[in-house]
N, C-alpha and C positions, 0 to 999 in steps of 0.2 A: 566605530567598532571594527576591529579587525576579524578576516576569518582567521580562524587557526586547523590546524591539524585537517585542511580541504581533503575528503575524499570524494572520488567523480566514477558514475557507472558501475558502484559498487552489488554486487549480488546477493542478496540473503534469503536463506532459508529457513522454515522454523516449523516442525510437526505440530500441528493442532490437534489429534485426533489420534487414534491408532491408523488409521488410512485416510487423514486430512491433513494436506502440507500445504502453506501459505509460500511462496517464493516470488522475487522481485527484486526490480534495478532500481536503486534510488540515484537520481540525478544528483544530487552535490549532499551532502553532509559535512559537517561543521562545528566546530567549537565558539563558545566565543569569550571574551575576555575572563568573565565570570562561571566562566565552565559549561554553561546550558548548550546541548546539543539540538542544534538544528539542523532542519530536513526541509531540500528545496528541490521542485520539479517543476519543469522546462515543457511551456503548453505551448502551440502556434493555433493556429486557424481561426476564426469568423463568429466569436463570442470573447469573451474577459474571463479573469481569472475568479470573478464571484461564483461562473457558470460552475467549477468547480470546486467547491468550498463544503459542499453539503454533501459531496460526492464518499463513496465508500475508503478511496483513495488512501483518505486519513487516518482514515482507522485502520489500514492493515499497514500503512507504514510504524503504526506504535506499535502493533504487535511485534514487526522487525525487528525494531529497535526501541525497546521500551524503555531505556534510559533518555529517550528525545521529548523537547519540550514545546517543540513548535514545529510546524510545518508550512512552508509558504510554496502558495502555488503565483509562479509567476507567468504571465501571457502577454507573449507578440501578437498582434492583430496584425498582421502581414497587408491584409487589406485597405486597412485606417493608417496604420504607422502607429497605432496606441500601443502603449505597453500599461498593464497593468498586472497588481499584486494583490494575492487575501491571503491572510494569515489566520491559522487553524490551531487555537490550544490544542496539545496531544492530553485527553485527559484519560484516568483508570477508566472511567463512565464511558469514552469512547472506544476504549479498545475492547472490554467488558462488550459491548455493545455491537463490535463489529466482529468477534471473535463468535458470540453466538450467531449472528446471521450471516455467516461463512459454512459452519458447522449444519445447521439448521437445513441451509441450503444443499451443502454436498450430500446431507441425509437424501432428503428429497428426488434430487436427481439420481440416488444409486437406487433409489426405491421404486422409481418409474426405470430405469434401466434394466432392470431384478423382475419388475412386471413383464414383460417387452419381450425377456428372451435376450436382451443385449448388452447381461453382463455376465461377464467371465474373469469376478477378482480372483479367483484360487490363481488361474493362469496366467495373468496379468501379472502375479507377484511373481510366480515363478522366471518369466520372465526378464522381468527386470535383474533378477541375478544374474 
């Protein structure tokens, strides 16, 4: 299988929320003969690439890009010389799934911040203008 159309270190961005935004660098993206869009990231250090498979990772790369069908985490074992691979269906159930415990989460923390005394969104947006 060939790649087709490689993109590398590309940037996306995607509003979840009225004040939750998802953003991130995917390592390689890909076509492949039959059109399926895949999504590949580049691990190094002192575990495999299983260590990563159940990881949140996946689910906000569909969010990214939700036309993607697969995601593969691959890992250098610098240590061993091992190189290994796991491959992650992007499914609706996953993205569904990590799009609420993004959301659920950023609640959470604005809500202990807003407790605290140590938020300040009005000015924060201002801001950012």
């Amino acid at each position: 299988a060939r790649i087709n159309e490689p993109m590398t270190e590309k940037y996306y961005c995607v509003q979840l929320d009225d004040w939750v935004w998802l953003c991130g660098v995917i390592d390689l993206e890909y076509k492949t003969d039959d059109g399926r869009t895949i999504l590949v990231d580049y691990k190094t250090g002192n575990s495999n690439a299983n260590h990563y498979s159940n990881s949140l990772q996946a689910g906000c790369y569909k969010i990214l890009r939700p036309n993607a069908e697969l995601f593969v985490f691959k890992h250098y074992n610098q240590y061993t010389g091992n190189v290994t691979s796991s491959i992650v269906h992007l499914t609706n159930n996953l993205e569904a799934h990590t799009m609420q415990k993004i959301i659920s989460s950023a609640y959470e923390i604005a809500y202990e911040l807003d407790k605290r005394g140590m938020s300040d969104f009005d000015n924060y947006e201002r801001k950012r203008k």
